[in-house]
C-alpha positions in Angstrom: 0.0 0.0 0.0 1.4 3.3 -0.8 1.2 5.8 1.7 -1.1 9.6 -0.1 0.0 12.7 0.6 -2.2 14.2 3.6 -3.6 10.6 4.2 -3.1 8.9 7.4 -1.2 6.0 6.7 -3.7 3.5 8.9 -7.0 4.4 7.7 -6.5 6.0 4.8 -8.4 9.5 5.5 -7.5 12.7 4.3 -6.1 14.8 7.2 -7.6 18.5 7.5 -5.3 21.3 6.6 -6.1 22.4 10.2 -4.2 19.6 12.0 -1.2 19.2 8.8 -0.8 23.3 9.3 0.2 22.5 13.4 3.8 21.8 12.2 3.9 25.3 10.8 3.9 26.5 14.5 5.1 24.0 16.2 7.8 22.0 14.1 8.0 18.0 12.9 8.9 16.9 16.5 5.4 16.9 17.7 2.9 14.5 16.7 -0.8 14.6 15.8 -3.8 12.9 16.4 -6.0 11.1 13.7 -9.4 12.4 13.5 -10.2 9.4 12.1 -8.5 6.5 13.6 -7.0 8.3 16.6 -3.3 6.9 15.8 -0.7 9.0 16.4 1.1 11.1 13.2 4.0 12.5 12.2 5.7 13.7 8.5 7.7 11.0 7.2 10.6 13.6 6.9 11.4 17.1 8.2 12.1 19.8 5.6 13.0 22.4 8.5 16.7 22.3 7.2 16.6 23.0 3.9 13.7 26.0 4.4 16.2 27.4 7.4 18.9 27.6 4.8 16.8 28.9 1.9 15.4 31.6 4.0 18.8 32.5 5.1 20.4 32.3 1.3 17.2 34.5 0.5 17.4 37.0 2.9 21.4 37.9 1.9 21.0 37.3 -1.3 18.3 40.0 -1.9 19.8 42.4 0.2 22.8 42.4 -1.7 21.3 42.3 -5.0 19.3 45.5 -4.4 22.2 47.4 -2.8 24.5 46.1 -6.1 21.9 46.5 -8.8 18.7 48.3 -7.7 20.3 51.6 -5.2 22.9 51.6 -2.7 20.2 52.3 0.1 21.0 50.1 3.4 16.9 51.1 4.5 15.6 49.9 0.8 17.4 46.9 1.1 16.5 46.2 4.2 12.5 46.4 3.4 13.3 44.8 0.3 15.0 41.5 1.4 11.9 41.3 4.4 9.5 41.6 1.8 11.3 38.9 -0.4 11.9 36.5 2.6 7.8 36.9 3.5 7.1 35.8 0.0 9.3 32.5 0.2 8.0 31.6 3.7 4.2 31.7 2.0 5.5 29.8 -0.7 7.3 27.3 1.5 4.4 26.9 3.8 1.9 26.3 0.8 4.7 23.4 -0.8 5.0 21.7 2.6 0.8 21.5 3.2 0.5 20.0 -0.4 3.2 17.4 -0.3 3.2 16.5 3.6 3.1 12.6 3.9 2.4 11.2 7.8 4.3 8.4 9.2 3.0 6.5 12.4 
């Protein structure tokens, strides 16, 4: 049987994007409850990593391009990278609720 993306491995129910959008808050290491079955979830991996490190690459990476190519204005930059790094965190988020598959 192959385990569905936002299905609970035992009995087979989609999880609600309320309970899959707990690890946005609180991380991987904490487990969830099946509606369902009541088994206890978790993902099958933790992505926390690589978003830390894309975040990060983001956030200097945008600050310095706008000071090189855009205007050498330390404040611009500043807003610019935020605004930048706020966009990838969405993005993140929405990717990791789509593909999140639950272990028990």
């Amino acid at each position: 049987m192959t385990i569905k993306k936002k299905h609970c491995p035992s009995c087979g129910q989609k999880i609600n994007l309320s309970l899959r959008m707990h690890y946005l808050l609180w991380g991987t290491a904490h487990e969830i409850t099946c509606p369902h079955c009541g088994r206890r979830l978790h993902p099958a991996k933790s992505t926390f990593g690589l978003c830390f490190q894309l975040g990060g690459a983001t956030a200097i990476l945008s600050f310095w391009a706008y000071i090189l190519c855009i205007e050498d204005n330390f404040w611009g930059a500043i807003a610019f990278a935020i605004g930048l790094c706020a966009l990838l965190v969405l993005i993140i988020a929405i990717v990791t609720m789509e593909n999140i598959r639950f272990t028990e």
